[in-house]
PDB file of N, CA, C and O in Angstrom:
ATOM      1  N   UNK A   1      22.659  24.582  13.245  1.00  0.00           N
ATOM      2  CA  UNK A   1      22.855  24.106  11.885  1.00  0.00           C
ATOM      3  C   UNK A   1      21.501  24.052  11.178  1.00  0.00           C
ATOM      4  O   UNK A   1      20.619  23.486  11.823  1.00  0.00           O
ATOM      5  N   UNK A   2      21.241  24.424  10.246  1.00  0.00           N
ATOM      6  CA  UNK A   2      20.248  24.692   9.359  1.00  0.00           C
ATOM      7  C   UNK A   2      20.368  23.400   8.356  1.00  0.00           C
ATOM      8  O   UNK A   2      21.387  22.961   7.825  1.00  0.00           O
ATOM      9  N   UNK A   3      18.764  22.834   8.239  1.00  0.00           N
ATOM     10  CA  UNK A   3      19.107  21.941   7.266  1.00  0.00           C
ATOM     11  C   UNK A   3      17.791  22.545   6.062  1.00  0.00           C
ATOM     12  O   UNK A   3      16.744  23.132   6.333  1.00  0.00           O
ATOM     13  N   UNK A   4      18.274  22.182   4.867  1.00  0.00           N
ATOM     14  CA  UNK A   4      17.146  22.003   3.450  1.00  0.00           C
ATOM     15  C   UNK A   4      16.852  21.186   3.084  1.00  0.00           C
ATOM     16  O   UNK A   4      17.548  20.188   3.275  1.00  0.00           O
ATOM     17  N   UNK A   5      15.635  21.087   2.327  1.00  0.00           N
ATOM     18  CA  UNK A   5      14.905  20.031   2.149  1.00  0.00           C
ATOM     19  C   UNK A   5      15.950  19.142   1.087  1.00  0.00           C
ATOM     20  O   UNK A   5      15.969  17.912   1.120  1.00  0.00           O
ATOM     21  N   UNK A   6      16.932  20.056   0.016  1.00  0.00           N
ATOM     22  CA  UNK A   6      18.535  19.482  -1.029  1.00  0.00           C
ATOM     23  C   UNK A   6      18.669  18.500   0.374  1.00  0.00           C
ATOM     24  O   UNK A   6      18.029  17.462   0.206  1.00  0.00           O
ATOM     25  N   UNK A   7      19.105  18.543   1.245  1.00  0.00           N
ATOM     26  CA  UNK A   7      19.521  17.747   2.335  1.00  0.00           C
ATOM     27  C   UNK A   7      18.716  15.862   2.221  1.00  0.00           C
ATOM     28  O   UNK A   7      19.018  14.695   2.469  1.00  0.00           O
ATOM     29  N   UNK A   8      17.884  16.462   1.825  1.00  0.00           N
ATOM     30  CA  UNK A   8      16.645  15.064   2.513  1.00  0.00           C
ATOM     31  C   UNK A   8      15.905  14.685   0.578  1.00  0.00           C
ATOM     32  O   UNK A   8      14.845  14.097   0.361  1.00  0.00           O
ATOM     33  N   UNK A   9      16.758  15.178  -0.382  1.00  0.00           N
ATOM     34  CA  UNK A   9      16.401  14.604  -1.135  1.00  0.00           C
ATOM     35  C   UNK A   9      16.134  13.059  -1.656  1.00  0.00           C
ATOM     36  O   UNK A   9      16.984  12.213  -1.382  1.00  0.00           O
ATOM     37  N   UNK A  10      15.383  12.822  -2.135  1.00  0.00           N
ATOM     38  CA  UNK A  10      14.680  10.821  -2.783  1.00  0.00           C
ATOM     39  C   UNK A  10      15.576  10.965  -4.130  1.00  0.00           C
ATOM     40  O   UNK A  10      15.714  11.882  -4.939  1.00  0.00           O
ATOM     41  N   UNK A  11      16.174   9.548  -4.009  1.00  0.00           N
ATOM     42  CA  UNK A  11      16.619   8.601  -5.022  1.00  0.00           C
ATOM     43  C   UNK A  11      15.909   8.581  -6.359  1.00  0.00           C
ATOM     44  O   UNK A  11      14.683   8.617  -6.254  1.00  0.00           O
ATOM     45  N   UNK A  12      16.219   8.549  -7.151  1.00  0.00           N
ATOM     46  CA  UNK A  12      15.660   8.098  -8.053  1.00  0.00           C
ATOM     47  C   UNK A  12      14.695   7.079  -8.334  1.00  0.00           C
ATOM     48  O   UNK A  12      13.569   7.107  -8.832  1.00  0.00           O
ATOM     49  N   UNK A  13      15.363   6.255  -7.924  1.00  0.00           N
ATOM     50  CA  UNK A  13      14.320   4.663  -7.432  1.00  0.00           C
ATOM     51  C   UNK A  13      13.072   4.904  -7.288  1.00  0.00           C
ATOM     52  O   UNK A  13      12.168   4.513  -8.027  1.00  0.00           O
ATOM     53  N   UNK A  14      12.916   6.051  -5.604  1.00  0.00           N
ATOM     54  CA  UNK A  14      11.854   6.028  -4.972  1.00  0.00           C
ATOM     55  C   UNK A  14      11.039   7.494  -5.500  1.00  0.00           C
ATOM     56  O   UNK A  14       9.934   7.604  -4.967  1.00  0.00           O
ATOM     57  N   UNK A  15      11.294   8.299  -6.175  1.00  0.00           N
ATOM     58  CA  UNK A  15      10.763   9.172  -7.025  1.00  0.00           C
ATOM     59  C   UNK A  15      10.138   8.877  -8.334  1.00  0.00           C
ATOM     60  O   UNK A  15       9.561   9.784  -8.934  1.00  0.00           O
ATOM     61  N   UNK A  16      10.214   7.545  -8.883  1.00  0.00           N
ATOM     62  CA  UNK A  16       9.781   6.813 -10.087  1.00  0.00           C
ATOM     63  C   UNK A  16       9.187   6.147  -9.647  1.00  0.00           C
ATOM     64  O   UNK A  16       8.221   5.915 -10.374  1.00  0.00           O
ATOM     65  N   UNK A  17       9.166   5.561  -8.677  1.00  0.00           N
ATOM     66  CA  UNK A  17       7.470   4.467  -7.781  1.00  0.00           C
ATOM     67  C   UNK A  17       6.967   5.722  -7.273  1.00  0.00           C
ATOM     68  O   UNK A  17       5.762   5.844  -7.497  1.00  0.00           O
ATOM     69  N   UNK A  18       7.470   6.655  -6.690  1.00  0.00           N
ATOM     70  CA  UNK A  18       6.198   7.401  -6.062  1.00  0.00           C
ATOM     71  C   UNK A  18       5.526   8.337  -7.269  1.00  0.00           C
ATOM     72  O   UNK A  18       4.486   8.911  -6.949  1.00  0.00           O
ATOM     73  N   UNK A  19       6.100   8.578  -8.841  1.00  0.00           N
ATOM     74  CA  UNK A  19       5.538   8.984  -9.235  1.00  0.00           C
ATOM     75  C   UNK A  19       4.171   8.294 -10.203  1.00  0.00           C
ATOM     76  O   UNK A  19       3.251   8.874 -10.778  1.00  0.00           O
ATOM     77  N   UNK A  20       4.514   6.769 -10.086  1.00  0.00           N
ATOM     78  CA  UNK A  20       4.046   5.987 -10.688  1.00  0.00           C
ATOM     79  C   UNK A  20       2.259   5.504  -9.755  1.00  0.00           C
ATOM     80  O   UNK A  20       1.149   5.674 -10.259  1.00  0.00           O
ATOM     81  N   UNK A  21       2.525   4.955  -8.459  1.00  0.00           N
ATOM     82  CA  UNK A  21       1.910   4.923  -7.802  1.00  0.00           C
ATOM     83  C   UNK A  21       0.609   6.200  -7.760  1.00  0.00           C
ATOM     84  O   UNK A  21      -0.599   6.010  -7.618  1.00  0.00           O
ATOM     85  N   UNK A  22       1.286   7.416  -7.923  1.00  0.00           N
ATOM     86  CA  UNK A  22       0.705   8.481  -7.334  1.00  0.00           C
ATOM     87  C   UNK A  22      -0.111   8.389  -8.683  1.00  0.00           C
ATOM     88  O   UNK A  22      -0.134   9.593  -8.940  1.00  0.00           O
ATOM     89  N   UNK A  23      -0.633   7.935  -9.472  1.00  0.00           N
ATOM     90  CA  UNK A  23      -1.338   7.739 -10.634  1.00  0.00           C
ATOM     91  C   UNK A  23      -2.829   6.175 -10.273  1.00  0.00           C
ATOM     92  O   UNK A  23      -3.719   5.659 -10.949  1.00  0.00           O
ATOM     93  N   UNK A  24      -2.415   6.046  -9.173  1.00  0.00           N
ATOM     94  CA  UNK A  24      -3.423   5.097  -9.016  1.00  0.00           C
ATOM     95  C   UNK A  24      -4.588   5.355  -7.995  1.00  0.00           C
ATOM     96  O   UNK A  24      -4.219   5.574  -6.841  1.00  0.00           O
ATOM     97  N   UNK A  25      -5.648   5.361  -8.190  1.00  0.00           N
ATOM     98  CA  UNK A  25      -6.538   5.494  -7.728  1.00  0.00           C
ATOM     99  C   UNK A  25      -6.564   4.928  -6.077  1.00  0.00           C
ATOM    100  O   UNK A  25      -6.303   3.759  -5.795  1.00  0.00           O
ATOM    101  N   UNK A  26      -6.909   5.931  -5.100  1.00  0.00           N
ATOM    102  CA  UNK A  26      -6.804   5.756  -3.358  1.00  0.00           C
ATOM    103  C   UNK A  26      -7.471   4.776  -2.881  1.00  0.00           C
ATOM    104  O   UNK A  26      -7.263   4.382  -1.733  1.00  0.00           O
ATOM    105  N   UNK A  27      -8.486   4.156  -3.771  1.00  0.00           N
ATOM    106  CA  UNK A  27      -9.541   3.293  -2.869  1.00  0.00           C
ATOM    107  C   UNK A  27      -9.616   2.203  -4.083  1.00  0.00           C
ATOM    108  O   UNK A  27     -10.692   1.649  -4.307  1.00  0.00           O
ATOM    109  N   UNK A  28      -8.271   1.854  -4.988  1.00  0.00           N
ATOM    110  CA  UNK A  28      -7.728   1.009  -5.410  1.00  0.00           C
ATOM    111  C   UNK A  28      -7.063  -0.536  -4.125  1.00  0.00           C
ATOM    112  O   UNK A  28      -7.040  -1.765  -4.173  1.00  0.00           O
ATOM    113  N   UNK A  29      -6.621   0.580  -3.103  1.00  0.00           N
ATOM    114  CA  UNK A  29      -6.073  -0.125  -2.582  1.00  0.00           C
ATOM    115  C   UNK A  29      -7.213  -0.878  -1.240  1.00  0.00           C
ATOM    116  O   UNK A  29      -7.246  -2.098  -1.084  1.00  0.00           O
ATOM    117  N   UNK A  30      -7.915  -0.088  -0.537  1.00  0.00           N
ATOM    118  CA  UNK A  30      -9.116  -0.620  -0.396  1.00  0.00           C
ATOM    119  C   UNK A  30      -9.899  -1.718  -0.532  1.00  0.00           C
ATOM    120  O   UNK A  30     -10.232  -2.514   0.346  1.00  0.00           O
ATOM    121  N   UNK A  31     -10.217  -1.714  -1.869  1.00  0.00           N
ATOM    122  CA  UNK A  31     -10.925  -2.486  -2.610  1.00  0.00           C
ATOM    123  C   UNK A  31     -10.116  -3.702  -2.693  1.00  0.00           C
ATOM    124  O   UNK A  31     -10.786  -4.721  -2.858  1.00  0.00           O
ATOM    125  N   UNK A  32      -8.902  -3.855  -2.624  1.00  0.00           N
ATOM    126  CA  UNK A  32      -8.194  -4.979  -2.552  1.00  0.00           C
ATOM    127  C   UNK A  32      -7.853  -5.617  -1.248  1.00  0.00           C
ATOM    128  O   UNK A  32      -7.569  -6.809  -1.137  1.00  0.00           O
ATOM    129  N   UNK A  33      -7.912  -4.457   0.078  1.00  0.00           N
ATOM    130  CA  UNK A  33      -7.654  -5.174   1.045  1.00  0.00           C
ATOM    131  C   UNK A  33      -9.175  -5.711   1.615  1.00  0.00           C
ATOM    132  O   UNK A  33      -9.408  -6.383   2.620  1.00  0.00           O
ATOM    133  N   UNK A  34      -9.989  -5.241   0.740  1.00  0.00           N
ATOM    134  CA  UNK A  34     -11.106  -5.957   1.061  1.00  0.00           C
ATOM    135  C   UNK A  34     -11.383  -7.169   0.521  1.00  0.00           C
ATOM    136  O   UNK A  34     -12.071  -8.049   1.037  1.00  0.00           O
ATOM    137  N   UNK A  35     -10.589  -7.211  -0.991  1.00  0.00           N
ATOM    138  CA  UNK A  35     -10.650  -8.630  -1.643  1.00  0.00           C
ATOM    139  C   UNK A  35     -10.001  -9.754  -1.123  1.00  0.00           C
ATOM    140  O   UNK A  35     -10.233 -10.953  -1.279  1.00  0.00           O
ATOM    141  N   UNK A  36      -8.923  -9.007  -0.308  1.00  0.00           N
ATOM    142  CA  UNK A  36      -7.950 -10.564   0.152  1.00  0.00           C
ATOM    143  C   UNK A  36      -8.645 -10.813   1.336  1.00  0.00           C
ATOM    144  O   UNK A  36      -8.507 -11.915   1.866  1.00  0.00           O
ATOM    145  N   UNK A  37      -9.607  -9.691   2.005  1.00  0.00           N
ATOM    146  CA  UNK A  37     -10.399 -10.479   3.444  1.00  0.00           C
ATOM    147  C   UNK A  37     -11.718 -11.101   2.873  1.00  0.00           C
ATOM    148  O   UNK A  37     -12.527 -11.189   3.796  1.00  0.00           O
ATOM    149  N   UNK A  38     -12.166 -11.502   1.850  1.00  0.00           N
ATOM    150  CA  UNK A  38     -13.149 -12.052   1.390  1.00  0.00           C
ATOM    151  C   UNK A  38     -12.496 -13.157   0.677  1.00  0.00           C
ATOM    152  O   UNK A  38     -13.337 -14.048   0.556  1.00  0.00           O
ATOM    153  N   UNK A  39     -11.076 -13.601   0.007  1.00  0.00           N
ATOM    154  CA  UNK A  39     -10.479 -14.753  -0.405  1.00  0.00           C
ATOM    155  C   UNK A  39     -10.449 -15.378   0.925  1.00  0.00           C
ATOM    156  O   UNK A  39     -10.946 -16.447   1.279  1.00  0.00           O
ATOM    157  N   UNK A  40      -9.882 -14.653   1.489  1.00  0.00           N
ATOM    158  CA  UNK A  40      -9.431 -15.677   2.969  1.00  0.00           C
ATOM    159  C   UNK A  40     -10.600 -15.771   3.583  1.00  0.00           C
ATOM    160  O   UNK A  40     -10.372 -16.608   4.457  1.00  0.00           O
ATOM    161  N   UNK A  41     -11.368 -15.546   3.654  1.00  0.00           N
ATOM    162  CA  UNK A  41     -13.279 -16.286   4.364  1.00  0.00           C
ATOM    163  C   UNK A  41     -12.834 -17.490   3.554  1.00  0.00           C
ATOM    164  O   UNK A  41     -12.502 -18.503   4.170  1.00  0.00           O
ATOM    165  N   UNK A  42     -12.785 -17.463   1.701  1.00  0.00           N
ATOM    166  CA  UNK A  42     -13.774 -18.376   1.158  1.00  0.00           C
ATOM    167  C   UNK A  42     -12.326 -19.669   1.727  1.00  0.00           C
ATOM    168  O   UNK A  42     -12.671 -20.839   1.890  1.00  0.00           O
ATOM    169  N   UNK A  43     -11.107 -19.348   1.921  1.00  0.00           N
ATOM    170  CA  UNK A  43     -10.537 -20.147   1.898  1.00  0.00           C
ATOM    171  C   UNK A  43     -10.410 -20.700   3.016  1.00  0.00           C
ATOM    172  O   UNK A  43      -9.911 -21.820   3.123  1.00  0.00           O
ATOM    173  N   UNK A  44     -10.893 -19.922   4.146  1.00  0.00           N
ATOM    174  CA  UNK A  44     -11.089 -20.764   5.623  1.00  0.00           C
ATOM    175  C   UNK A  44     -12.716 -21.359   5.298  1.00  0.00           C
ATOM    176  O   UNK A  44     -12.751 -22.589   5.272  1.00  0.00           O
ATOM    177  N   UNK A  45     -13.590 -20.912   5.135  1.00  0.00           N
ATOM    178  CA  UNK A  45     -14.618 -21.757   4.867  1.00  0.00           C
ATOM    179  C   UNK A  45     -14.716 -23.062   3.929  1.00  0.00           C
ATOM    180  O   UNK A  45     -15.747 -23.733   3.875  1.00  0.00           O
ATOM    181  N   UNK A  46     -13.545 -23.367   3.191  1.00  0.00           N
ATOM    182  CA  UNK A  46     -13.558 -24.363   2.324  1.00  0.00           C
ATOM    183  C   UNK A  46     -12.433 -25.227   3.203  1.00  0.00           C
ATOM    184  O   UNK A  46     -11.950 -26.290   2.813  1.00  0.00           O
ATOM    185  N   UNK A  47     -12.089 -24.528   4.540  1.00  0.00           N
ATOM    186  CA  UNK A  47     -10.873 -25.763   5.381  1.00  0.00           C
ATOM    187  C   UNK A  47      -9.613 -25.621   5.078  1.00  0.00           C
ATOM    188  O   UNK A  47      -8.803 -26.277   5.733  1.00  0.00           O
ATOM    189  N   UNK A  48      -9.105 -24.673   3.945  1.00  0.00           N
ATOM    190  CA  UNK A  48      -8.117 -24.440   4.167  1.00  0.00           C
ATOM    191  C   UNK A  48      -7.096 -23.474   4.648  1.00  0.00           C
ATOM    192  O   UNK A  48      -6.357 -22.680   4.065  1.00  0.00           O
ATOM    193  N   UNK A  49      -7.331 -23.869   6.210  1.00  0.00           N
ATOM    194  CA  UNK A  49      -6.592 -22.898   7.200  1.00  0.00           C
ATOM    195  C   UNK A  49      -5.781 -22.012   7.227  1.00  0.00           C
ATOM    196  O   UNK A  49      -5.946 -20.864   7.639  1.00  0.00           O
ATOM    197  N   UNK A  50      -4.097 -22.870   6.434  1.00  0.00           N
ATOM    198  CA  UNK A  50      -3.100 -21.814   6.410  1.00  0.00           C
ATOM    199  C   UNK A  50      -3.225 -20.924   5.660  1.00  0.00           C
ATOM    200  O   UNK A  50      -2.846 -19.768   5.851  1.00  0.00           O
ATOM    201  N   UNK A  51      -4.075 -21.585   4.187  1.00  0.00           N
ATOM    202  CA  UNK A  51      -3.785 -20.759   2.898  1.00  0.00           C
ATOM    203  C   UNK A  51      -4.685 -19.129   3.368  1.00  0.00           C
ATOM    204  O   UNK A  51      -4.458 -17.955   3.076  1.00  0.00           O
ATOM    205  N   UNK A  52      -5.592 -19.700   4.084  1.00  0.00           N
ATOM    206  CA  UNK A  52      -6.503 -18.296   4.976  1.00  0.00           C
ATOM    207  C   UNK A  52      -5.939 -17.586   5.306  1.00  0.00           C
ATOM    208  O   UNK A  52      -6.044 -16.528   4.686  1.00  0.00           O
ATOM    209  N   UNK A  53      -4.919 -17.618   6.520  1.00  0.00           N
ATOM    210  CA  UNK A  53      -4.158 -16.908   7.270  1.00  0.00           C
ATOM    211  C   UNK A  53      -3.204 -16.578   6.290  1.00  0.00           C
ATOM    212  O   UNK A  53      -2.458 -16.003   7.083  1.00  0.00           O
ATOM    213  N   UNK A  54      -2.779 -16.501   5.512  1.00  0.00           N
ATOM    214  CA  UNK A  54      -1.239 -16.302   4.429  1.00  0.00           C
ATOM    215  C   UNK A  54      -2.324 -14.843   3.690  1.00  0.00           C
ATOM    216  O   UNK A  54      -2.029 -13.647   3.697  1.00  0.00           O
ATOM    217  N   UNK A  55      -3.174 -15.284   3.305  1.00  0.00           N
ATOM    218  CA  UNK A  55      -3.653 -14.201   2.439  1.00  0.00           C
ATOM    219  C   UNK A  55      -4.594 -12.832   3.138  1.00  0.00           C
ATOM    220  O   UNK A  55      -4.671 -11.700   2.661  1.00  0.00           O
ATOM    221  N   UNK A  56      -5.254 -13.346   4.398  1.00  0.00           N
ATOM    222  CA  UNK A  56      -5.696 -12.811   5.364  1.00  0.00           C
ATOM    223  C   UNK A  56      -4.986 -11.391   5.696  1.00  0.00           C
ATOM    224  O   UNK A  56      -5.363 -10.220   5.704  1.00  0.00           O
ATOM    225  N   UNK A  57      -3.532 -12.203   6.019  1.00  0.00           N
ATOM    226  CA  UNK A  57      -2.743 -10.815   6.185  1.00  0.00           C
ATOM    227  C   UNK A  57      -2.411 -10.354   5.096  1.00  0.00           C
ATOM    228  O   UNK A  57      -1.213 -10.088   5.201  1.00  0.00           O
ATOM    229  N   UNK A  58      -2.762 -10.099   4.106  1.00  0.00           N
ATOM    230  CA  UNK A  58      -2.431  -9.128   2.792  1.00  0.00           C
ATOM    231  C   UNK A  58      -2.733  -7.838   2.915  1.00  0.00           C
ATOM    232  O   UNK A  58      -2.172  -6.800   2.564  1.00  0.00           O
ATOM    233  N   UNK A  59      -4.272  -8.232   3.789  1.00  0.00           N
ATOM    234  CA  UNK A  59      -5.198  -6.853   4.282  1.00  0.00           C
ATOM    235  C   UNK A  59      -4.336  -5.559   4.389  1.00  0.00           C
ATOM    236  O   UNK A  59      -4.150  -4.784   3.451  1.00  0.00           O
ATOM    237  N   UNK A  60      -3.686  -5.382   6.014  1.00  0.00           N
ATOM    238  CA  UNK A  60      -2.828  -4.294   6.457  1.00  0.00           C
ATOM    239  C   UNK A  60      -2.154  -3.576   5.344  1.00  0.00           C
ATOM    240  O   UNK A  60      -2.682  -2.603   4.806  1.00  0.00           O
ATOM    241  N   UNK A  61      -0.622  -4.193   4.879  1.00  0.00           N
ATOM    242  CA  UNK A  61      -0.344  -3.945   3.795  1.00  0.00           C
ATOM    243  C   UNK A  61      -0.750  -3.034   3.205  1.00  0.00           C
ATOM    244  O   UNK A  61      -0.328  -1.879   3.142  1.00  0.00           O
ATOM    245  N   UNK A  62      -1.979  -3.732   2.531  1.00  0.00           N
ATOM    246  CA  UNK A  62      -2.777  -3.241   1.420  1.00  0.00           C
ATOM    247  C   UNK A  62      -2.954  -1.517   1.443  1.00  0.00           C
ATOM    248  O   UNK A  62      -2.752  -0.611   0.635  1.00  0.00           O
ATOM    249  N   UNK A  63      -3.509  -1.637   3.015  1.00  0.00           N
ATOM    250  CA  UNK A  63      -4.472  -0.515   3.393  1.00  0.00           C
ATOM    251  C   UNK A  63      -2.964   0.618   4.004  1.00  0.00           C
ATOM    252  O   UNK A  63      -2.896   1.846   3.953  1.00  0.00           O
ATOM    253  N   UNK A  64      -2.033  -0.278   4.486  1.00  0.00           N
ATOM    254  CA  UNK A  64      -0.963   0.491   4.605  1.00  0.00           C
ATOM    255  C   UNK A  64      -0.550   1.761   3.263  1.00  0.00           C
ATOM    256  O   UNK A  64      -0.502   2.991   3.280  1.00  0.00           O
ATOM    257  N   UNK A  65      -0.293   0.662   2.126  1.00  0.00           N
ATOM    258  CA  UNK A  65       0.216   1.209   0.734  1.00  0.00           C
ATOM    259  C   UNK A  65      -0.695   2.606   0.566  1.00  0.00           C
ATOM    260  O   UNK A  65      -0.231   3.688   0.206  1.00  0.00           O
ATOM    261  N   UNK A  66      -1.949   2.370   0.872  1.00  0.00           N
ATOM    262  CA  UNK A  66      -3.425   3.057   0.330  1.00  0.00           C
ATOM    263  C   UNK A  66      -2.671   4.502   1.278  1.00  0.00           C
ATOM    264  O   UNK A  66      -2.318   5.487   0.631  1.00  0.00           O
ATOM    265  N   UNK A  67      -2.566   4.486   2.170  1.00  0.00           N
ATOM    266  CA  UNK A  67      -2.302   5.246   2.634  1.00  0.00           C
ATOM    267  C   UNK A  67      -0.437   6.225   3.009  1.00  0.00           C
ATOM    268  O   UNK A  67      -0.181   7.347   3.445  1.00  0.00           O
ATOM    269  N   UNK A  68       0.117   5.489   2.722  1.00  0.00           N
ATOM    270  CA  UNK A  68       1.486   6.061   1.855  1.00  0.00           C
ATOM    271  C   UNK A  68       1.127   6.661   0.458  1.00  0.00           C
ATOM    272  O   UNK A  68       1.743   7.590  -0.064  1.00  0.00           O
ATOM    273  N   UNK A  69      -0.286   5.814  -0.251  1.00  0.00           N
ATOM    274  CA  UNK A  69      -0.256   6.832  -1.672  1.00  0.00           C
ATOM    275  C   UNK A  69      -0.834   7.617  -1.258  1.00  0.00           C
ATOM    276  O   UNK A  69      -0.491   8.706  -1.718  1.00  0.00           O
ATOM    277  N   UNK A  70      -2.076   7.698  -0.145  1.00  0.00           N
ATOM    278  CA  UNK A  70      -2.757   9.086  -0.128  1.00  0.00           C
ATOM    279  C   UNK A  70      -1.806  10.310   0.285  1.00  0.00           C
ATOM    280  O   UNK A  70      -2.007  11.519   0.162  1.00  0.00           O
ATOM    281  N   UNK A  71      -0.802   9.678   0.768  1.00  0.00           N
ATOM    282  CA  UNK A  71       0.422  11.113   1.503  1.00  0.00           C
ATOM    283  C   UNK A  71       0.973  11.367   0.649  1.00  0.00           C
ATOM    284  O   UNK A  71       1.012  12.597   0.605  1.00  0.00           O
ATOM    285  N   UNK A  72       1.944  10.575  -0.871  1.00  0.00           N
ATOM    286  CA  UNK A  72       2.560  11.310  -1.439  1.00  0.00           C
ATOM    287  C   UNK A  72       1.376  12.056  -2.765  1.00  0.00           C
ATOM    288  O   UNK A  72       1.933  12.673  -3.674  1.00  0.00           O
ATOM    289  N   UNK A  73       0.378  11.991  -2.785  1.00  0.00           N
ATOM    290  CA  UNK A  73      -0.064  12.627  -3.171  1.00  0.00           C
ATOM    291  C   UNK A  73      -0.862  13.929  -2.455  1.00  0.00           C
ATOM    292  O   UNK A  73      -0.730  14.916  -3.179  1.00  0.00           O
ATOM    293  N   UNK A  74      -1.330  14.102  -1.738  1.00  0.00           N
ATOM    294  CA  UNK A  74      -1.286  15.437  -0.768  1.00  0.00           C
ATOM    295  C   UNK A  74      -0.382  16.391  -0.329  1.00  0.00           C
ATOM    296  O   UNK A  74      -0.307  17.611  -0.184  1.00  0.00           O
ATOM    297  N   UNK A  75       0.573  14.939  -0.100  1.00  0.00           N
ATOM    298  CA  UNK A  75       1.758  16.327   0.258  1.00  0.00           C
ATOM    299  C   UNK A  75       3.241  16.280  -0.608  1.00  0.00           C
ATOM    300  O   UNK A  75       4.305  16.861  -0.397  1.00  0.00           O
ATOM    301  N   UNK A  76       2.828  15.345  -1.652  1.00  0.00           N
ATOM    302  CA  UNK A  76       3.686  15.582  -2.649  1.00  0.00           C
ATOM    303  C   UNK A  76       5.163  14.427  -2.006  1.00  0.00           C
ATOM    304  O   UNK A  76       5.391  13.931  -0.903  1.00  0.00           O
ATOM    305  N   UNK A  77       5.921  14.376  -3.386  1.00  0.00           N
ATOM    306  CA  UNK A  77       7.407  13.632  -3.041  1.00  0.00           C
ATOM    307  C   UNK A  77       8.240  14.821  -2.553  1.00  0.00           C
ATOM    308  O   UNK A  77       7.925  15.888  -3.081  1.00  0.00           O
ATOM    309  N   UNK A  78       9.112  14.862  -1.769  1.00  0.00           N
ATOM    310  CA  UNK A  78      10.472  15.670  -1.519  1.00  0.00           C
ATOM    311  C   UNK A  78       9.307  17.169  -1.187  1.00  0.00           C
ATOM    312  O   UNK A  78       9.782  18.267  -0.896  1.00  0.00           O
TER     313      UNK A  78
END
């Protein structure tokens, strides 16, 4: 059985964020997962523990997204 890419076509939904996204700069996202690991220093250095750890993990994410935009822009949506 032969499949086409008609087969494995994106939603609408996700063709309007990925075309939207794909307009934002790659080391946008970066720059932010570097900002939430420098909030969460100032906020464990000022004692407040959880609020550290809550924003701490924003990081991944961040750097995750960065890199879902670098793919649909290289290798395109659909």
């Amino acid at each position: 059985m032969e499949t086409t890419n008609e087969t494995f076509k994106e939603g609408p939904v996700a063709t309007t964020i990925e075309e939207q996204t794909a307009k934002l700069p790659s080391d946008l996202f970066l720059w932010t997962s570097l900002a939430s690991m420098g909030v969460s220093l100032a906020f464990k250095l000022m004692g407040r523990k959880h609020t550290a750890l809550f924003i701490g993990q924003w990081a991944s994410p961040f750097l995750l997204l960065g890199i879902y935009n670098k793919i649909v822009k290289t290798q395109g949506h659909d």
